[in-house]
C-alpha positions in Angstrom: 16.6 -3.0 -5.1 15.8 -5.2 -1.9 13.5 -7.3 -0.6 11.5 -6.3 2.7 10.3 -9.8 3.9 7.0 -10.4 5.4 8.7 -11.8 8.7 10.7 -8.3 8.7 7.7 -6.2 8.4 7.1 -3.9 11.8 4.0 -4.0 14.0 2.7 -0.9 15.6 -0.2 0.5 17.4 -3.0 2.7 15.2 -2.4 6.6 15.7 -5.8 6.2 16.9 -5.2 3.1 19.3 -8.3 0.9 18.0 -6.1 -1.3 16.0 -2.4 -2.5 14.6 -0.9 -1.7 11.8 1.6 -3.5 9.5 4.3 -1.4 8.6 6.0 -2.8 5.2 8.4 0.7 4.5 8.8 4.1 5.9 10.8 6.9 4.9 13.0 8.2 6.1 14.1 5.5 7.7 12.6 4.7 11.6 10.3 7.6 10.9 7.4 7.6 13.4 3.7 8.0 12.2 4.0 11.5 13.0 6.8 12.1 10.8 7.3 10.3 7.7 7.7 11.8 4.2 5.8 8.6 2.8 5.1 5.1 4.4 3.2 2.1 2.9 1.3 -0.5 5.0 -1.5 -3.1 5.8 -3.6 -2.7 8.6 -6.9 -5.1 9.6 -9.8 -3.1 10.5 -12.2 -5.3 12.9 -14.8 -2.8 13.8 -16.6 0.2 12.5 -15.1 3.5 13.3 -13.2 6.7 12.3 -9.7 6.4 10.5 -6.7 8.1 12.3 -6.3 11.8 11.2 -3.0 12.8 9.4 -2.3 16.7 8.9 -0.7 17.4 5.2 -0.9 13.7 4.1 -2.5 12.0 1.0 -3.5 8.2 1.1 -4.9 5.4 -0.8 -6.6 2.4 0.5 -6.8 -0.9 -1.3 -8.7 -4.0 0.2 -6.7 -6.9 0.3 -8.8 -9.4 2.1 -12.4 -9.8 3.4 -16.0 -8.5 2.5 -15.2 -4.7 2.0 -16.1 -2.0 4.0 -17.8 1.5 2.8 -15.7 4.6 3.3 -17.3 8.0 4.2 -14.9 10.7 3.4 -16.6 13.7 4.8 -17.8 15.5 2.1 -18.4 13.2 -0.8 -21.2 9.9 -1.4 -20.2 6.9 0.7 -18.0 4.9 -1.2 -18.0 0.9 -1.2 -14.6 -0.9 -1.3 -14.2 -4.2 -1.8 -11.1 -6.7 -3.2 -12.4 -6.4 -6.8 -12.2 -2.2 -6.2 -10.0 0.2 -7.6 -7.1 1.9 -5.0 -9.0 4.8 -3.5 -7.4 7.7 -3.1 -8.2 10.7 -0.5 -6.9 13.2 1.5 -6.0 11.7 5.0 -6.5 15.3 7.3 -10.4 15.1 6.8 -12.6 12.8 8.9 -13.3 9.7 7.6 -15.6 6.5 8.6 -15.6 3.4 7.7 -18.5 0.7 8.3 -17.5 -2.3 7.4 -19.9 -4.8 5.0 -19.6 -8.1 6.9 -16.7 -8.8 9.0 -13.4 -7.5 9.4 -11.0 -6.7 6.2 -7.0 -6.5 5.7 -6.3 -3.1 3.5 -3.2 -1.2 2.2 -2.3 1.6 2.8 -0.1 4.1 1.0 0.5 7.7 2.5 2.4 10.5 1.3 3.5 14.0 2.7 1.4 16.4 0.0 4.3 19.0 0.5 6.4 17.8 -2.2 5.2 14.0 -2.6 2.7 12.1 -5.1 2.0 8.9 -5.4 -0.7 6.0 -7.4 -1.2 2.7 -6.4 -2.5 -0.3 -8.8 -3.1 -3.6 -8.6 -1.3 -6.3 -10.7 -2.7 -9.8 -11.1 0.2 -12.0 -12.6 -0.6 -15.4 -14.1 2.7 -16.3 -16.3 4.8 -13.6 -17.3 4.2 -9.8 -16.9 6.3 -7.0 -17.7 5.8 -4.0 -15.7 6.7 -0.4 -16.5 8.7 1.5 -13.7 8.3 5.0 -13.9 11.1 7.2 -12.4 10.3 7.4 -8.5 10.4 5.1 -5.2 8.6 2.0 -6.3 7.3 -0.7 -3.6 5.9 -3.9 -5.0 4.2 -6.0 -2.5 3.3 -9.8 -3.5 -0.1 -10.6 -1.9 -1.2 -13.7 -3.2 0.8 -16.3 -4.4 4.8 -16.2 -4.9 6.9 -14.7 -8.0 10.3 -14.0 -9.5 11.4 -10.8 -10.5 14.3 -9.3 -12.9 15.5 -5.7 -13.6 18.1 -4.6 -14.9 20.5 -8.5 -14.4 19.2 -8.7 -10.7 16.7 -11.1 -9.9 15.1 -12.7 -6.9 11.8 -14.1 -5.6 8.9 -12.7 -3.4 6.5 -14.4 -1.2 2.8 -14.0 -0.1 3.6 -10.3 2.3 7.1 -10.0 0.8 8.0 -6.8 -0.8 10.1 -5.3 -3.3 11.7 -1.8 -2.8 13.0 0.5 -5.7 14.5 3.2 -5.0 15.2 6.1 -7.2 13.7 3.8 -9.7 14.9 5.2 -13.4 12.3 4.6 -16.4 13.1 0.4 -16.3 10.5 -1.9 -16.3 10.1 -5.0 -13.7 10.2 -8.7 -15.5 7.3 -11.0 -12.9 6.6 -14.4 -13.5 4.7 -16.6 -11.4 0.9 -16.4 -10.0 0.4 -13.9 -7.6 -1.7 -10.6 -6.7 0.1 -7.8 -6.8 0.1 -3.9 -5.7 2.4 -1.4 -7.0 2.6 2.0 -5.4 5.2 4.5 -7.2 6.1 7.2 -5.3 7.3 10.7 -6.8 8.7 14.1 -5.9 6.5 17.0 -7.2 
């Protein structure tokens, strides 16, 4: 386990060049966006516009902060996100738009090679105690909102609002949280 501290995180231009993104983790390590078997991070989006293309990748978006914006993933209805929405999940190598609802937003991002990688992400709202099942795989939780404590297995530690917790080669375990905080945990898996 280790935590990935907001003030650690990496800043880096878009693929596309309209915009920066936040880079929480990346793997293999110091991959470039071009190359990475998975990666997870925030990114704000201040104007409308077309989202970065990325050959043989899947990806999930998640708004963490402002109005929401409506996704057009060629092919299917418009779809509105917003911070109350379900992760969204689509393939990242068709075009897609997004027009945002009323100002700009902060999403999450997570983005894995489909050649031999899955992944879900969820949101986890913590008011007390929570104990989270772990499924075998990478496991990133990032703390949002709020601050918490965290145990597994004897360790235990504390995130911050943008801190993040990385798991890797995760067995089945579950993740002991206490505090108040909004939560996202993407699990990552071979397959």
């Amino acid at each position: 386990m280790r935590i990935l501290r907001a003030s650690d995180h990496k800043r880096m231009p878009w693929k596309n060049g309209k915009g920066e993104t936040v880079e929480i983790a990346v793997f293999p390590p110091g991959a470039s966006i071009n190359d990475f078997d998975w990666r997870i991070s925030m990114a704000t989006v201040a104007e409308d516009g077309p989202f970065s293309i990325f050959p043989g990748i899947d990806r999930t978006l998640a708004i963490l902060d402002g109005n929401g914006m409506v996704l057009d993933v060629a092919g299917s209805t418009p779809v509105p996100l917003t911070t109350a929405s379900d992760p969204l999940a689509f393939p990242a190598d068709i075009p897609v738009a997004a027009r945002l609802e009323d100002g700009a937003i902060t999403d999450l991002n997570v983005m894995t090679r489909r050649d031999g990688l899955a992944h879900t992400l969820i949101r986890i709202d913590v008011d007390g105690g929570k104990t989270v099942q772990l499924s075998p795989s990478t496991c990133l939780l990032l703390c949002h909102r709020g601050a918490l404590s965290f145990r597994r297995d004897g360790e235990t530690g504390a995130l911050a609002a943008g801190d993040a917790l990385l798991i890797e080669e995760a067995v089945a375990t579950v993740l002991e949280i206490d505090g108040e905080a909004r939560c996202y945990l993407a699990s990552i898996t071979t397959g």
